[in-house]
C-alpha positions in Angstrom: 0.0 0.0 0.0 2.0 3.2 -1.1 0.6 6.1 0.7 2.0 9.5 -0.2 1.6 12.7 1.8 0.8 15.7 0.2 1.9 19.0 2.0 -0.2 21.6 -0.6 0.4 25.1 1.8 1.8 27.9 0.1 2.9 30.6 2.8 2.3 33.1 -0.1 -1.1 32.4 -0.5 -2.1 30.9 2.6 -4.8 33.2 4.1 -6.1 34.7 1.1 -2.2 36.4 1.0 -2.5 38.3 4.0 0.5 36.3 5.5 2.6 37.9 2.5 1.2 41.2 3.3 1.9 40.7 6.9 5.0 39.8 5.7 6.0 42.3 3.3 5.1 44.9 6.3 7.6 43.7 8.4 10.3 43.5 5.6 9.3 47.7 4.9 10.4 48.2 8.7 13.1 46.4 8.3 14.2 48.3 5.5 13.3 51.2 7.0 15.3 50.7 10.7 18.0 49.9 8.3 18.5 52.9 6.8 17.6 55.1 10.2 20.2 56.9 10.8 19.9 56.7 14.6 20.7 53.0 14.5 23.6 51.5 14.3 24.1 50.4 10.8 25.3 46.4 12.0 22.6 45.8 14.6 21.2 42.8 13.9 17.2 42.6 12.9 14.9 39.7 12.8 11.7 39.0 11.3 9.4 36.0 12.7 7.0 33.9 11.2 5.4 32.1 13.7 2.6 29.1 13.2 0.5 28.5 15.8 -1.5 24.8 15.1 -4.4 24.1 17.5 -5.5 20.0 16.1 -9.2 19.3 16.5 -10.5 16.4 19.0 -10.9 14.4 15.4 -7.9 15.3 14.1 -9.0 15.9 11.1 -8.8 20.1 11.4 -6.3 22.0 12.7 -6.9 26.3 13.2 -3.9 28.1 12.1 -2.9 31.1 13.6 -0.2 33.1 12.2 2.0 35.7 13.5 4.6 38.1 11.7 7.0 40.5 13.9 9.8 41.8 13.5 12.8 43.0 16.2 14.3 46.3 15.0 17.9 47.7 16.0 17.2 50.5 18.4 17.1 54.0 18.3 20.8 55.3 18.8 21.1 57.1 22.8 21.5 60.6 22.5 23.2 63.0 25.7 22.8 66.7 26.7 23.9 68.1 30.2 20.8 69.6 32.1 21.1 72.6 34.6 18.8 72.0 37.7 18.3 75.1 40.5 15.8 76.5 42.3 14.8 80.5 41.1 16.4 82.8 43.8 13.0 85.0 43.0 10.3 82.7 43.3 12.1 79.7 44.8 10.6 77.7 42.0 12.7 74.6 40.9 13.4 75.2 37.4 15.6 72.8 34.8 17.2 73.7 31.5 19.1 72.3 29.1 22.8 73.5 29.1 23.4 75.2 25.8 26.9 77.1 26.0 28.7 74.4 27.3 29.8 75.6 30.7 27.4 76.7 33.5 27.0 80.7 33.5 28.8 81.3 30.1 27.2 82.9 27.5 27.1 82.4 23.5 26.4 83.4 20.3 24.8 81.4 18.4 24.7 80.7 14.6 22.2 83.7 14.1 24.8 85.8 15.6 22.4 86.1 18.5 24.0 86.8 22.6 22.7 83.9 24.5 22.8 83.3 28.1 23.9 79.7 28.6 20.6 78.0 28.7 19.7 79.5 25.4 17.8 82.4 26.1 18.5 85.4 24.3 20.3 88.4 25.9 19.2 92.0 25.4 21.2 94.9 25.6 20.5 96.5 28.8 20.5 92.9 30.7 24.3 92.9 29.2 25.2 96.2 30.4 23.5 95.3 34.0 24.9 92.1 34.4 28.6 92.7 32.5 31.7 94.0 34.7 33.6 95.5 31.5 34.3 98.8 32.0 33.9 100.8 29.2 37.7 103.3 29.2 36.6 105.9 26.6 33.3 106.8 28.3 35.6 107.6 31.6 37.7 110.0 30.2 38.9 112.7 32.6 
């Protein structure tokens, strides 16, 4: 007696092709993460097909269910230095990101803007009431 088995499942068009869809909308993230940027460029991704078979008491039916995910490099870290202090005026606690670099410093920045070192712009008389120049040609005498 020569019985031959007869596999006849195309992952293509199983599910009326929404396994290939699924699929192909992993692969687009993928694709995607790979050219991010903000990932590292030889993290490793993964995409997972995974069949779930649940046999019938007759075994004679099985339900399928199928999952597609994928496991994407993550997003690269990124640092900044934040200055934390309470406001000597209304004792609030206030945080900022440092801009200039060093605490109290001020900067210009690419709009040839004065900054103070939290990145708040400076105007002219806060500079003249804050600065300790002294300005030699206006003293004259």
């Amino acid at each position: 007696m020569n019985i031959q088995n007869s596999i006849n499942v195309s992952l293509s068009d199983i599910a009326d092709g929404e396994v290939q869809e699924q699929f192909t909308a992993e692969m687009k993230k993928v694709a995607q993460n790979i050219l991010d940027v903000n990932t590292k460029a030889k993290d490793k991704r993964k995409v997972t097909i995974e069949l779930t078979l649940e046999p019938n008491d007759q075994r004679d039916a099985i339900d399928v269910t199928i999952n597609i995910k994928s496991k994407l490099a993550p997003q690269i870290g990124v640092g900044t230095t934040m200055l934390v202090g309470r406001n000597v005026d209304t004792r609030m606690i206030e945080a900022n990101e440092l801009k200039s670099g060093i605490p109290g410093q001020t900067y210009i920045d690419n709009d040839g803007v004065l900054k103070d070192d939290t990145g708040n712009p400076i105007d002219k008389e806060q500079q003249l009431a804050t600065s300790n120049v002294i300005d030699l040609q206006n003293k004259k005498g």
